[in-house]
MARMI-646586 format. One record per atom (N, C-alpha, C, O, CB): residue number from 1; residue in one letter; chain; atom name; x negated, y negated, z negated. Coordinates in steps of 0.1 Angstrom, whole numbers, always signed. Each point is the difference from the previous one (the first is absolute). Glycine has a CB too. Example, Ala and Ser with C-alpha at 12.3 -4.5 7.8 and 13.67 -1.06 7.14 Angstrom:
2
   num   residu   chaine   atome      c1      c2      c3
     1        A        A       N    -132     +57     -78
     1        A        A      CA      +9     -12      +0
     1        A        A       C      -9     -12      +0
     1        A        A       O     -10      +0      -7
     1        A        A      CB     +29     +12      -5
     2        S        A       N     -15     -23     +19
     2        S        A      CA      -9     -11      +0
     2        S        A       C      +8     -11      -8
     2        S        A       O      -5     -11      -1
     2        S        A      CB      -7     +17     +23
//
This chain:
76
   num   residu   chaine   atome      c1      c2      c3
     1        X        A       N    +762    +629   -1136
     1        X        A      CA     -13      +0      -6
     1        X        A       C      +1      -5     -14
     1        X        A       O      +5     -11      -3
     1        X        A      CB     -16      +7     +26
     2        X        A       N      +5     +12     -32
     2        X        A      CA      -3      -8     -13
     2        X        A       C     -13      -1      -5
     2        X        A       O     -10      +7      +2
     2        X        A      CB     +30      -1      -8
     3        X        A       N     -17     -19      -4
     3        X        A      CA     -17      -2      +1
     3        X        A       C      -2      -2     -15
     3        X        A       O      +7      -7      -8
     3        X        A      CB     -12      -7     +33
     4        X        A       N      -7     +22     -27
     4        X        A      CA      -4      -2     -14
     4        X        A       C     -13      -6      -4
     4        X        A       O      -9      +1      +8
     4        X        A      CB     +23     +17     -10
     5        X        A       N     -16     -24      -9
     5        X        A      CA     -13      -8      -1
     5        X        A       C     -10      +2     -10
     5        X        A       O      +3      -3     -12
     5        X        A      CB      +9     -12     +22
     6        X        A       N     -21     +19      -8
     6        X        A      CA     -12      -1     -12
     6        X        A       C      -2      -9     -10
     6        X        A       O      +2     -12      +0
     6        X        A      CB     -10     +19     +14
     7        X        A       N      +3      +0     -23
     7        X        A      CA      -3     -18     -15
     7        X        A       C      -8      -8     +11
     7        X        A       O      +2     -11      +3
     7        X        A      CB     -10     +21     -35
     8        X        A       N      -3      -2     +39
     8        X        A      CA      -8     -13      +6
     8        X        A       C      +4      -6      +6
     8        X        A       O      -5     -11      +1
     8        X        A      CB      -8     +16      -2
     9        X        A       N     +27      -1     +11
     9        X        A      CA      +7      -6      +9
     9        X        A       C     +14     -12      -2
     9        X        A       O      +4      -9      +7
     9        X        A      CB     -14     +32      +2
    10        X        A       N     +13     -20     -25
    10        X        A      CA      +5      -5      -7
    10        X        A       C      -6     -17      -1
    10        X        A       O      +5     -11      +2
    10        X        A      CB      +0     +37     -11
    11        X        A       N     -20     -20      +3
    11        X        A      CA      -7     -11      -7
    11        X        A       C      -1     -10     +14
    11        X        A       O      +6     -10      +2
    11        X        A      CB     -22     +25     -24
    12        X        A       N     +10     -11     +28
    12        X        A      CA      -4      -6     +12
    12        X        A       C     +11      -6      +5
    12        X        A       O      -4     -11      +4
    12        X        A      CB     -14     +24      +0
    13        X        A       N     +30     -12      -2
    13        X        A      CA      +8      -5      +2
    13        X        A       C      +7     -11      -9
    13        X        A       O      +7      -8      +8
    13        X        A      CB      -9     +27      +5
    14        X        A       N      +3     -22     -23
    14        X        A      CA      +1      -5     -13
    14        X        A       C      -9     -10      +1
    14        X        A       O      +4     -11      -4
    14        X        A      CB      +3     +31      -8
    15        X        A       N     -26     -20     +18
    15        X        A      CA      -9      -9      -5
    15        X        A       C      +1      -9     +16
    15        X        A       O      -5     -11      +3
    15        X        A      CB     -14     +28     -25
    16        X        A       N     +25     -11     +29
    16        X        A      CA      -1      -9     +15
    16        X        A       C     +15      -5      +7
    16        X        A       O      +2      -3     +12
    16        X        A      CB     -26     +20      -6
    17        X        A       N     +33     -16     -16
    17        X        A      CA     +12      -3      +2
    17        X        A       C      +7      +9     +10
    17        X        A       O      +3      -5     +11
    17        X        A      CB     -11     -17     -18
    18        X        A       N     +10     +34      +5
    18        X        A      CA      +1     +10     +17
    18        X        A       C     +17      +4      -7
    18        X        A       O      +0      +4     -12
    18        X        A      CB     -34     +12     +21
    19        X        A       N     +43     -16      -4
    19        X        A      CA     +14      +2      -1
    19        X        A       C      +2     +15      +7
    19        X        A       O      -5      +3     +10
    19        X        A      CB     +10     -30      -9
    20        X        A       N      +7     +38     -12
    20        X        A      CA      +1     +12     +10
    20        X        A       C      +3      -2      +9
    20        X        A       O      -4      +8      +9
    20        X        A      CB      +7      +4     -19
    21        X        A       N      +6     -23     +15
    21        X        A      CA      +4      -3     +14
    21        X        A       C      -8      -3     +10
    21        X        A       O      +2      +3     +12
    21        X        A      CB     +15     -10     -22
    22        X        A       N     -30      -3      +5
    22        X        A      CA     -10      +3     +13
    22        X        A       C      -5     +10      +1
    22        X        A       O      -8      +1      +9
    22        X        A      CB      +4     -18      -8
    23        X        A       N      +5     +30     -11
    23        X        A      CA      -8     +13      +4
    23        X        A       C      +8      +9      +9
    23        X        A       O      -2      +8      +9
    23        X        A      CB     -10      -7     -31
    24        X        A       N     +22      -6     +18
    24        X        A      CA     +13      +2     +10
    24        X        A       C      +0      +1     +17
    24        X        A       O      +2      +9      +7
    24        X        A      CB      +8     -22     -26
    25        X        A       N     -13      +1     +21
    25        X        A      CA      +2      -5     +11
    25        X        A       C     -13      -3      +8
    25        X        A       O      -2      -4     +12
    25        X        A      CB     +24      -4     -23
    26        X        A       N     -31     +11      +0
    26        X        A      CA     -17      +5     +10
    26        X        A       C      +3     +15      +4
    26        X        A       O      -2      +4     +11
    26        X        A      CB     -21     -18     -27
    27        X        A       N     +27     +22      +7
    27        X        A      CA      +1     +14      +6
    27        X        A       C     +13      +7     +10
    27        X        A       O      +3     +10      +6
    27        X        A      CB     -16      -8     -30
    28        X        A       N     +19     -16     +23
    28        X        A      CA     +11      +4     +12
    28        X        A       C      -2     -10     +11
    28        X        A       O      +5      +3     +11
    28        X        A      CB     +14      +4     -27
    29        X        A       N     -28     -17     +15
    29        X        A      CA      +1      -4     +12
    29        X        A       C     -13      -5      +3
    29        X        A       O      -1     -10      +7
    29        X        A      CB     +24      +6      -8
    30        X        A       N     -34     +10      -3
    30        X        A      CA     -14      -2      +8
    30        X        A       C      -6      +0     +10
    30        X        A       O      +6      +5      +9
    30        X        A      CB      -7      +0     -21
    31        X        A       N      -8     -10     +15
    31        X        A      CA      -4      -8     +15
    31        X        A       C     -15     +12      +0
    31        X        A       O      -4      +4     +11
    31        X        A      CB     +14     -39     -13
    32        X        A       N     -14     +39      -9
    32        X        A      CA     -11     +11      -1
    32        X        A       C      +2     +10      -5
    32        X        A       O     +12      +0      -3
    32        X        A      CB     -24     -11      +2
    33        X        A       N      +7     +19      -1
    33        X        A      CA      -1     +16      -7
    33        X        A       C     -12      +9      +4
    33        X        A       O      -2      +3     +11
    33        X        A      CB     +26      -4     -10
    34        X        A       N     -32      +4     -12
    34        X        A      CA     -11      +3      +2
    34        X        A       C      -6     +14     -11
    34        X        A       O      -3      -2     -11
    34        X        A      CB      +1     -26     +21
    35        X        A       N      +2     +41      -2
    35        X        A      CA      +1      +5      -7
    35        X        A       C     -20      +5      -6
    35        X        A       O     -10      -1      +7
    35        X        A      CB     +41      +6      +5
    36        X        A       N     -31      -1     -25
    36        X        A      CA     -10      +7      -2
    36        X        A       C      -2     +12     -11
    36        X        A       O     +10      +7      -3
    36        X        A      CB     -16     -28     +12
    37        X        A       N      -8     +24     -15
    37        X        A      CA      -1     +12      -7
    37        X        A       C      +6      -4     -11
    37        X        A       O      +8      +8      -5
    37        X        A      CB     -28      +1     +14
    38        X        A       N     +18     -19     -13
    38        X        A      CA     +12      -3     -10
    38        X        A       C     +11      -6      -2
    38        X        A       O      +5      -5     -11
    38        X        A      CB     -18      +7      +7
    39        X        A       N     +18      -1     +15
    39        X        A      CA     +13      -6      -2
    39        X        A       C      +2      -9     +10
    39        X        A       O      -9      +1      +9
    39        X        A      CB      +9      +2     -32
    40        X        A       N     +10     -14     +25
    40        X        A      CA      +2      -5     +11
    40        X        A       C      +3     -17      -3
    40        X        A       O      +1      -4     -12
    40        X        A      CB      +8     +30     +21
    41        X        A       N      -9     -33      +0
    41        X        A      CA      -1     -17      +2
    41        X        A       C      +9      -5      +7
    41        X        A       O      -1      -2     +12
    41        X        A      CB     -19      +1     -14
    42        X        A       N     +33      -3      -8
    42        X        A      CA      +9      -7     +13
    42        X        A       C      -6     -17      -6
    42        X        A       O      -5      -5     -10
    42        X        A      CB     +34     +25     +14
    43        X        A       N     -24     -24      +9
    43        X        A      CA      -3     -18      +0
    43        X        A       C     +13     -11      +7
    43        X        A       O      -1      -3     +12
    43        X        A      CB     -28     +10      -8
    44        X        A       N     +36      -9     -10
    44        X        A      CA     +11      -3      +4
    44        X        A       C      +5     -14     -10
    44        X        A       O      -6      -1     -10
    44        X        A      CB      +9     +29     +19
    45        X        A       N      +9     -38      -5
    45        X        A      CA      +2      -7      -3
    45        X        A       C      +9      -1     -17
    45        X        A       O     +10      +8      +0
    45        X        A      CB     -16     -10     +29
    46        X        A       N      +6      -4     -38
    46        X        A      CA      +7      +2      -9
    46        X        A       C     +12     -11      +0
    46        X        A       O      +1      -7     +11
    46        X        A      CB     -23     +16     -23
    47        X        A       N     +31     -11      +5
    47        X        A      CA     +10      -7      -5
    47        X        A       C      +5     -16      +6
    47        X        A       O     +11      -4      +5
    47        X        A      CB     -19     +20     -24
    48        X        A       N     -12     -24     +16
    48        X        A      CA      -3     -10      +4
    48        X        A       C      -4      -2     +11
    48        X        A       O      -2     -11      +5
    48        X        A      CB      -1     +10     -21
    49        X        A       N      +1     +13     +22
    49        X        A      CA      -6      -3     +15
    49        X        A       C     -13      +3      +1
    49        X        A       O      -3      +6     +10
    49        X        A      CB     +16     -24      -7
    50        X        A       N     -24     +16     -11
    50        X        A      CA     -14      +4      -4
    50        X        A       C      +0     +14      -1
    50        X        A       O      +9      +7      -5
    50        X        A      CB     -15     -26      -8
    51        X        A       N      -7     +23     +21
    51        X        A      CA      -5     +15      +4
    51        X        A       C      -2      +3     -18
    51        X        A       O      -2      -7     -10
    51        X        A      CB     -13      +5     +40
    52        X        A       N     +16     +13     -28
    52        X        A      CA      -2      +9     -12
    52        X        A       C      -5     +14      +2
    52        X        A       O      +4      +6     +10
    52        X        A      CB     +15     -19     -18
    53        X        A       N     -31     +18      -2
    53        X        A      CA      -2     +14      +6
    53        X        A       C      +4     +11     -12
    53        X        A       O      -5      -3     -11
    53        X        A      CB     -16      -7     +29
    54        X        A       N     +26     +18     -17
    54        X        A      CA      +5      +6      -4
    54        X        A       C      -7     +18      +0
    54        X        A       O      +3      +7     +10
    54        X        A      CB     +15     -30      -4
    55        X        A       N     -29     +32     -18
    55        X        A      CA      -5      +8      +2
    55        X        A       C      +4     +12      -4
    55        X        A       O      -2      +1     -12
    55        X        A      CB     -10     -15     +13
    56        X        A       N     +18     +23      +4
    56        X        A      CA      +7     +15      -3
    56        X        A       C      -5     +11      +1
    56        X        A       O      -5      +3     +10
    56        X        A      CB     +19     -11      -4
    57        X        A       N     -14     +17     -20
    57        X        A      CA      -4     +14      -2
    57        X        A       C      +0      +8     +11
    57        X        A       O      +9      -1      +9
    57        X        A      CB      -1      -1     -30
    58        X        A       N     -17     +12     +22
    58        X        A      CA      +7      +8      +9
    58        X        A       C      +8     +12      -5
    58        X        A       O      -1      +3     -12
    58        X        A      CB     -14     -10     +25
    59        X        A       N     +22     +15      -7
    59        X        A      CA      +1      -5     +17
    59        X        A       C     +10      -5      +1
    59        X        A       O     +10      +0      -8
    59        X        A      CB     -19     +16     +19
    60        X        A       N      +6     -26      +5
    60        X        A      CA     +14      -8      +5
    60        X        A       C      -5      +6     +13
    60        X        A       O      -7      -8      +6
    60        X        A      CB     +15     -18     -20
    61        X        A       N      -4     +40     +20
    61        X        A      CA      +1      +1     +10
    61        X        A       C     +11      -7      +9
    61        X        A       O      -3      -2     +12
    61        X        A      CB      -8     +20     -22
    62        X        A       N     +22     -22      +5
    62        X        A      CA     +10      -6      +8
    62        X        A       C      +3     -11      -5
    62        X        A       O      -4      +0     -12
    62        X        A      CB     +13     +18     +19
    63        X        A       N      -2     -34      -4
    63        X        A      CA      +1     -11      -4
    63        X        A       C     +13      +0      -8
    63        X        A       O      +4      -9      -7
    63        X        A      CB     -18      +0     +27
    64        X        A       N     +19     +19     -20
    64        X        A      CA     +17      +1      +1
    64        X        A       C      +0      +7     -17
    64        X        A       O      +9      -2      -9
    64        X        A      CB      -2      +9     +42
    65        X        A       N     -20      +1     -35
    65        X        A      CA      -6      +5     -16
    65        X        A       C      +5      -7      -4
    65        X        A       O      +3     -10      +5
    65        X        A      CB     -22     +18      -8
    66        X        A       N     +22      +0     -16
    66        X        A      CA      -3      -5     -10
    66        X        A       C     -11     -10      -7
    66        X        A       O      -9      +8      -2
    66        X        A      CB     +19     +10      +5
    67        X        A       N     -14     -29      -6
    67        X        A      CA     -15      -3      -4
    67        X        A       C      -1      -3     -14
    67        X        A       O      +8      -5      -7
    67        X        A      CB     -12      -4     +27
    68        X        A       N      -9     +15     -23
    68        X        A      CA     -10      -6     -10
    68        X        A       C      -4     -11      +2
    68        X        A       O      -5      +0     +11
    68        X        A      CB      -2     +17     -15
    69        X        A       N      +7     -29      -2
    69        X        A      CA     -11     -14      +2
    69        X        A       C      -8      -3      -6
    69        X        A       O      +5      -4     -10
    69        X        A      CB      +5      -4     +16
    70        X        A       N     -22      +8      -5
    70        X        A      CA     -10      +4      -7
    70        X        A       C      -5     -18      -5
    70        X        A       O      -6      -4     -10
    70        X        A      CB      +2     +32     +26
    71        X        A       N      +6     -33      -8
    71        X        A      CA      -4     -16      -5
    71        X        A       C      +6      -5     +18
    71        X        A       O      +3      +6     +10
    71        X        A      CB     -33      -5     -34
    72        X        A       N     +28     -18     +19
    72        X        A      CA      +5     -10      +9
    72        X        A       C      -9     -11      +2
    72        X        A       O      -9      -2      -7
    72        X        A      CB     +30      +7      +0
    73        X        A       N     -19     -13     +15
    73        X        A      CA     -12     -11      +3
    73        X        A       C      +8     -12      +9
    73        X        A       O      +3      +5     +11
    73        X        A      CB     -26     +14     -11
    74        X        A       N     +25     -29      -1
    74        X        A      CA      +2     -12      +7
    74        X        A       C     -13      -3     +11
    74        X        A       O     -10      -4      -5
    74        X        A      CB     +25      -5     -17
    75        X        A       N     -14     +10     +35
    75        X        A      CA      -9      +0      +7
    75        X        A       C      -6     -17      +2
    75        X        A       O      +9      -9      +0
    75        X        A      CB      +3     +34      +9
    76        X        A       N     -22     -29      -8
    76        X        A      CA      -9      -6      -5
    76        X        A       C      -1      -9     +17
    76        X        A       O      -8     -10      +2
    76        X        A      CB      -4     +29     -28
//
């Protein structure tokens, strides 16, 4: 899987401290996955241990895809 990231996904990661390695390891080892019209919602643990959600272009018909990341969020 390779993963590529948006300026906004960039930024957002940059303003909330988000490491590629926890985008990493939300999209390889998530506890959710949630697909929709726009794209999809993994929610999965990052680096530290703290959930992280992680939002991808579509399509991600399969987990195993390529991804777009569209932005990131430290779950609250």
């Amino acid at each position: 899987m390779q993963i590529t990231y948006t300026y906004h996904a960039r930024q957002r990661m940059h303003e909330r401290s988000v490491r590629e390695g926890d985008v990493e390891l939300c999209l390889t080892k998530y506890v959710e996955r949630v697909n929709g019209s726009r794209g999809c919602r993994y929610r999965g643990p990052g680096l530290s241990g703290d959930m992280l959600k992680v939002w991808v272009a579509p399509p991600d018909y399969d987990p195993a895809d390529d991804k777009v990341v569209k932005s990131v969020a430290w779950e609250v």
